[in-house]
N, C-alpha and C positions, 0 to 999 in steps of 0.2 A: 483519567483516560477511559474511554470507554469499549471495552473490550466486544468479541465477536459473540454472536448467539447464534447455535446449532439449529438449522431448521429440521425438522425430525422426515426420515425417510426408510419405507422400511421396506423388506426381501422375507417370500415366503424362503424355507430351508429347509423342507422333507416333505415326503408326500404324506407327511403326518400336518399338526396344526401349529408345527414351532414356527413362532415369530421372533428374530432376532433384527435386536435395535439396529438399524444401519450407521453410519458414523451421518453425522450431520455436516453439510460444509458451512460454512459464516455465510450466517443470515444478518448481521450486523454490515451493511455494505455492502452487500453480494450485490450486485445488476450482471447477468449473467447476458453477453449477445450484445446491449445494448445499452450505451450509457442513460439513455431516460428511462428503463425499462426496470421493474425492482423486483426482483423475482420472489413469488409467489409462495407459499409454503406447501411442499410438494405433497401430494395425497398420499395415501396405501397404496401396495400394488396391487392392480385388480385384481388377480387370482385370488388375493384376500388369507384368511386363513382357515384351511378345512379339516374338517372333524373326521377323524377315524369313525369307522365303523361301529365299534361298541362306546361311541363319545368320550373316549378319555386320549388327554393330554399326554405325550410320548416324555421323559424325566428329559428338563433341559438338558443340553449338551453344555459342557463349562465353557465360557468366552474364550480362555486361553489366557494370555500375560497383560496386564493393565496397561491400557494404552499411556503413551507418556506427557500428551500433549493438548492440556484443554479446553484454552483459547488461543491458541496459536494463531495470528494472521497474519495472513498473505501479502505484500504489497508486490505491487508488479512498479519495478524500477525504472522511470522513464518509459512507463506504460509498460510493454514486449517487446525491450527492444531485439532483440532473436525471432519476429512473429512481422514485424513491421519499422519501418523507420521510427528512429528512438526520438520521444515528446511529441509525437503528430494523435491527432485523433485518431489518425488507425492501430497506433500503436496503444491507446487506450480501451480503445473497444475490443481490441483484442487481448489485454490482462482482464477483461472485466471476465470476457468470453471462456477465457481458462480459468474462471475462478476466482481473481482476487478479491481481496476484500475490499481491498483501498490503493491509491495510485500514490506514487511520487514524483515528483516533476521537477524543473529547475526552475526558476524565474532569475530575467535582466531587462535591463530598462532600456529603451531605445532611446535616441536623444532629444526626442519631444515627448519622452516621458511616458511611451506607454510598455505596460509588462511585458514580454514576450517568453516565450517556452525556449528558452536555450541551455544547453550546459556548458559550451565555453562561453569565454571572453570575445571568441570570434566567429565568425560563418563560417569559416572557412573549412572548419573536417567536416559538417555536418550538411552542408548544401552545399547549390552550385554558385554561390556568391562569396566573397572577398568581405575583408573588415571586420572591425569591433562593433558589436552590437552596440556601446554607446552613444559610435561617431554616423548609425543608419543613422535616417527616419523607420517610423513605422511602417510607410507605405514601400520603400525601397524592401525592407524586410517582408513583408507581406508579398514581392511577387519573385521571392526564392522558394526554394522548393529543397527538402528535404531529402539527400541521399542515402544518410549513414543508414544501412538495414536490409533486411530483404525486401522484396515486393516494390510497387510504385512507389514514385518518388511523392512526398505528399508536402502540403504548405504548411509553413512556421505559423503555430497556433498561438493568439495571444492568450494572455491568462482570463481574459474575461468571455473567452471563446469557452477556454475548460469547466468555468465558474457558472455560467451559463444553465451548460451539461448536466452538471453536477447540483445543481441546485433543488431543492424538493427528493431529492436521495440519497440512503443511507453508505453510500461511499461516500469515505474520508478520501481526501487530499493530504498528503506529505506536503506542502507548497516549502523546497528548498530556495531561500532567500539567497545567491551569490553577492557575491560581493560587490556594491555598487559605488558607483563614482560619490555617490551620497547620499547620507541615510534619511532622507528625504523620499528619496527613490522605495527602500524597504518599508516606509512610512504608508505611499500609497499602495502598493500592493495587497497592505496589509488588511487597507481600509475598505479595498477591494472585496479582500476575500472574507472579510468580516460583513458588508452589504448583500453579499451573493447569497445569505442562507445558506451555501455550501457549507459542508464538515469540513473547515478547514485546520491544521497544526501551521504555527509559525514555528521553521523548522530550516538550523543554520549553523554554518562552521563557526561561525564570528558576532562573538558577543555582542557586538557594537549594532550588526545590523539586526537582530534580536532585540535589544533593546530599546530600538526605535521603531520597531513592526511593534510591539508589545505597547508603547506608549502610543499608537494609533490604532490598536487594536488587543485593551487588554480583556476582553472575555475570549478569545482565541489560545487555547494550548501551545503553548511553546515546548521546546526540545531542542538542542544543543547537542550537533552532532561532531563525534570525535572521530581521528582518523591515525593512522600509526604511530601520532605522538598527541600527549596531552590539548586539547582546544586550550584556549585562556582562560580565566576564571571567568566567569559572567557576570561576577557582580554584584551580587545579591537578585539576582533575577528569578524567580522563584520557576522552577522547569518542572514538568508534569513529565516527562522523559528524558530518557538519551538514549541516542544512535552512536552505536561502537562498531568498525571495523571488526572482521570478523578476529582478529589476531589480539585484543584487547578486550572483548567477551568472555571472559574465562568467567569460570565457577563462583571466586571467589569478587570478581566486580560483580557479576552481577545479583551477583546476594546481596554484596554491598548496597545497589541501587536501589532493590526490591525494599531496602530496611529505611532508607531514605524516601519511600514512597513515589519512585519515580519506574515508570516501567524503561522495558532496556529492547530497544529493537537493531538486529543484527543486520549489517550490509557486509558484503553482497554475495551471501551462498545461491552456490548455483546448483549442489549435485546433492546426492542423497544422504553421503557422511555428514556435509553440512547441515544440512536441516535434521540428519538426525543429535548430533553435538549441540547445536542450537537449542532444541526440544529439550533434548536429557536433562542441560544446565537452565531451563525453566526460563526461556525470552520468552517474552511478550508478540513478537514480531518478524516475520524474514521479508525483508528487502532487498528483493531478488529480480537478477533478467530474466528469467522463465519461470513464472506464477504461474503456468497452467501446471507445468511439471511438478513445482512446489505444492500448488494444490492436491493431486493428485497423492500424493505424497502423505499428505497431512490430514485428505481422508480417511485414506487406508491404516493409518497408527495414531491417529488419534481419535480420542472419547467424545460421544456428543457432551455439549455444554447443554445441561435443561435449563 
């Protein structure tokens, strides 16, 4: 798996000439505003750094206590859904806008087959329309509109809308496979998201549909995500991760996973004990509804990566 890299940002600190490192945020997928947008490696700050009067250097001041965390990345869970209706492009561009590294989404199949961004089984919490996404069309789904969030209400994006987006940038995609009427359905998605050039993970409760996104698409990472009780076995499916609940992250799984070579990304802290418990016990990852706040977070205590 490929972890985040620190873009370096620095702050003069006395009216003397100390320069102290600033924390770097993930330069590994960052598009900060703008899903086409890849932001940039930020400069020095102009004021620069200036010399005393007789040219000598003031004795550094100590850092203070080692930061705890350092690659830790952000994903913004079903974009921001706290910022914008949850799986719409506003909700995307705004985890990118606060920070995150990388996004997670849902995918389900409409019933002529095409991906759609949903997390239930139905329309019904999240827009103004009725039914199982199975039993739409695409086109039925395409003229509902997205309630569940703050702000306007926005249209049900499909995956090749996001794939699109994402494509030629160094944001990863979480693409959650649900559970589909047939693994056919997790088949194309997969193939999808493997044509799009996008940083995509094949990423999913249920082994079944895992292993059939993997047989159409095995140069794509997988990850097997868990939830207050064991997933099922996978199978021999070889997983470059797992996603644990935050109540099943403890100290000693996720040493476990680390020794297994599998990184371990936590859903769904949202405050700052979490991400700091998360940090301490050494994830890989927070899979969170408010990535800007996360990020903010993971600035300030955690170390640049060089």
């Amino acid at each position: 798996m490929r972890t985040s890299r620190r873009t370096a940002r620095t702050v003069t600190a006395a009216a003397a000439a100390l320069v102290i490192t600033a924390l770097l945020p993930p330069g590994d997928g960052v598009h900060r505003g703008s899903l086409r947008t890849t932001r940039p490696a930020a400069a020095d700050d102009p004021a620069g750094a200036a010399s005393t009067d007789l040219g000598v250097l003031p004795e550094p001041v100590p850092a203070g206590p080692v930061p705890r965390c350092p690659s830790l990345a952000v994903a913004g869970h079903r974009g921001a859904p706290e910022a914008a209706p949850e799986n719409t492009m506003a909700a995307f561009r705004a985890a990118l806008a606060g920070g995150a590294d990388w996004l997670e989404t849902d995918v389900r199949t409409t019933r002529d087959g095409v991906p759609v961004l949903m997390h239930d089984d139905t329309v019904d919490r999240v827009t103004d329309g009725h039914g199982r996404v199975a039993d739409l069309t695409a086109d039925r789904i395409a003229a509902l509109h997205v309630t569940a969030g703050p702000g306007l209400a926005q249209p049900v994006p499909t995956l090749d809308r996001l794939l699109r987006e994402l494509s030629g940038t160094r944001t990863r995609l979480l693409m959650e496979i649900k559970e589909q009427d047939s693994p056919g359905n997790a088949a194309r998605a997969a193939r999808a998201a493997a044509a799009s050039g996008a940083d995509v993970v094949l990423y999913s409760f249920h082994p079944a549909m895992l292993r059939a996104a993997h047989a159409a698409a095995p140069g794509l990472p997988v990850v097997l995500v868990q939830g207050t009780a064991d997933a099922e076995d996978p199978g021999g499916l070889r997983l470059s991760g797992i996603a644990l609940e935050e109540t099943l992250a403890t100290p000693e799984r996720i040493a476990r996973e680390h020794a297994a070579g599998r990184q371990v990304y936590v859903w769904t802290p949202d405050r700052e004990a979490d991400w700091r418990t998360a940090a301490d016990r050494h994830a890989d990852a927070l899979i969170t509804d408010v990535p800007a706040a996360a990020r903010a977070w993971t600035d300030t205590h955690c170390p640049p990566l060089l």
